[in-house]
C-alpha positions in Angstrom: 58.5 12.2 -13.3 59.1 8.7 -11.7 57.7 8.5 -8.1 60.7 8.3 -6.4 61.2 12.0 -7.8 57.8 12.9 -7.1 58.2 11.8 -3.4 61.5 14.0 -3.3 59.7 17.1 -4.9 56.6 17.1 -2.5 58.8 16.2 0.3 60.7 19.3 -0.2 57.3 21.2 -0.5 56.3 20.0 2.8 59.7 20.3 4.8 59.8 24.1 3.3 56.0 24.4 4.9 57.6 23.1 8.3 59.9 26.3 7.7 56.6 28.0 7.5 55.1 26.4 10.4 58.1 27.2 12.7 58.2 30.6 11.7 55.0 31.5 12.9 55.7 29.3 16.3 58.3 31.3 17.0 56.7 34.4 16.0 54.0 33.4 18.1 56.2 32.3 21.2 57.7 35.9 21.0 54.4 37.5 20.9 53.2 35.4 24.2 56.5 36.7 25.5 56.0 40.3 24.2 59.3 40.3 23.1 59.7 42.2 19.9 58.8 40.6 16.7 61.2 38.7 14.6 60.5 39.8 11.2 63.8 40.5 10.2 64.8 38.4 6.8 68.8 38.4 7.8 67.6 37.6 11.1 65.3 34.7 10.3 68.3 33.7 8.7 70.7 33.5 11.6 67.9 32.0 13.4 68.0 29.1 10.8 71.7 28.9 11.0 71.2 27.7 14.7 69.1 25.3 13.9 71.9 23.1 12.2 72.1 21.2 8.9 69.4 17.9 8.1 66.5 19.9 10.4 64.4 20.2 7.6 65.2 16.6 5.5 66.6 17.1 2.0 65.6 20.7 2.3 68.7 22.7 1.3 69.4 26.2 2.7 68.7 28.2 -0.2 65.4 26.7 -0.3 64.5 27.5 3.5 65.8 31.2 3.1 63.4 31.6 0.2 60.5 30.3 2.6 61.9 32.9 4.8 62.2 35.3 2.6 58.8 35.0 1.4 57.3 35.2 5.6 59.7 38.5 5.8 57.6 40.2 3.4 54.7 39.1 3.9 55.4 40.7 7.2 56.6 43.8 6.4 54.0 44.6 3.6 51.6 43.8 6.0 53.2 46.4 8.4 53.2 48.9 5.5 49.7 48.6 4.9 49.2 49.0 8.9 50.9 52.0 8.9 49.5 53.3 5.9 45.7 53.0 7.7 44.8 50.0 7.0 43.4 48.0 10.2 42.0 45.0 7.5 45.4 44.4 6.9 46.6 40.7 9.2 50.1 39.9 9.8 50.4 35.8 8.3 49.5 33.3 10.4 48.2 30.5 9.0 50.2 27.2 8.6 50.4 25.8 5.4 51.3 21.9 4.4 52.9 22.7 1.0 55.0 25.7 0.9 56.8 26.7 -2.8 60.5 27.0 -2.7 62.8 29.1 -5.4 66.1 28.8 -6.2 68.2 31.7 -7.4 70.5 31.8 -10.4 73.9 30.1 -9.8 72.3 27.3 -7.2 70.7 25.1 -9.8 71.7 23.8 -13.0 69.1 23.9 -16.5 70.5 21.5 -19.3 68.2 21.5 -21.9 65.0 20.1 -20.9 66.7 18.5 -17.2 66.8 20.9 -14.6 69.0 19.5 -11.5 68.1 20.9 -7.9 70.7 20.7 -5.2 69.4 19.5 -1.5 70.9 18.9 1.9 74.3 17.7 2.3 74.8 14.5 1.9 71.4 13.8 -0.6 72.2 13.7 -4.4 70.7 16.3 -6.5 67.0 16.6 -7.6 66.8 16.1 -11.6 63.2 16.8 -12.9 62.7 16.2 -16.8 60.3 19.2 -17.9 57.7 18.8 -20.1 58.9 21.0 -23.0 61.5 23.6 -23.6 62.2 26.5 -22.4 61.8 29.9 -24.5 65.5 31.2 -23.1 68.7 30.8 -23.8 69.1 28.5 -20.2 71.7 31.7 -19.0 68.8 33.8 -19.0 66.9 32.1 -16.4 67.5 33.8 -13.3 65.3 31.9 -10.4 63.4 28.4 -10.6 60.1 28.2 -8.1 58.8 24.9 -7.5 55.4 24.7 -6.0 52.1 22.9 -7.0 49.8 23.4 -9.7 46.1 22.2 -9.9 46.6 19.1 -12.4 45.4 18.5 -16.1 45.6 14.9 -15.7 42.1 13.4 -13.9 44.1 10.5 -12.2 46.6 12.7 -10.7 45.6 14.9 -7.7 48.5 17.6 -7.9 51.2 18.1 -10.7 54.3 19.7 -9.5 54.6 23.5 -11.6 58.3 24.7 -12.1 57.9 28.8 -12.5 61.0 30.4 -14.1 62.0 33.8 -14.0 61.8 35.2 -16.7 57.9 34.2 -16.3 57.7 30.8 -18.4 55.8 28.3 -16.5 56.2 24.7 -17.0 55.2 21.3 -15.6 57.3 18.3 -14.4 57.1 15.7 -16.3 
């Protein structure tokens, strides 16, 4: 991965924790308010919508409804377990700097070894060479997460970890 890429990669990974972060600002402006909690995913969505295209850099859509997906259930499994008895059981609220994204089958493209990751309008696409095959036919891949992965390499702090679904985990090379 040159270092333009990796600047890209982990600067998607921290505009999709500013996703996170304003989440839980506006979850907790609404609870200062006691107006009713915004939990919903569809609308966290429309929420998003209103905040207009380029808010969140080269952050694409998809990418920051998969951060909000991800809050929404987080949410609502820990209003399950509330509900269920459970009063150890905290709704999240802690901010995070490096948030992993996931892209859905039919929004990113898998060519042998190159995987190519659409962003905002008006920003090319994101190819990341991966570090060896895959172990599926590349129609069989359903989702791509992108997150970080505690490095093999001493002189590296981070390496970026590409999960795909089916479970096959890989590193960016």
């Amino acid at each position: 991965m040159t270092p333009h890429q990796r600047e890209r990669v982990f600067g998607l990974l921290r505009s999709a924790g500013d996703v996170w972060c304003c989440v839980l600002d506006l979850a907790a402006w609404r609870r200062h308010r006691q107006d009713p909690p915004l939990a919903g995913y569809q609308e966290l969505c429309r929420v998003l919508a209103v905040s207009g295209p380029g808010t969140f850099g080269e952050l694409d859509s998809t990418c920051a409804r998969s951060v909000l997906r991800r809050y929404s259930d987080a949410w609502f499994a820990t209003a399950k377990r509330r509900k269920e008895g459970e009063v150890s059981a905290r709704y999240p609220r802690r901010k995070r700097g490096l948030v992993p994204v996931r892209w859905y089958h039919g929004t990113f493209r898998l060519d042998g070894r190159v995987l190519a990751i659409p962003m905002a309008r008006g920003c090319p696409p994101l190819a990341i060479r991966l570090d060896r095959d895959i172990p599926y036919l590349p129609g069989q891949v359903r989702s791509v997460t992108l997150g970080t992965v505690a490095s093999y390499c001493p002189s590296l702090p981070w390496s970026v970890g590409i999960m795909l679904f089916p479970w096959c985990s890989l590193l960016a090379r």
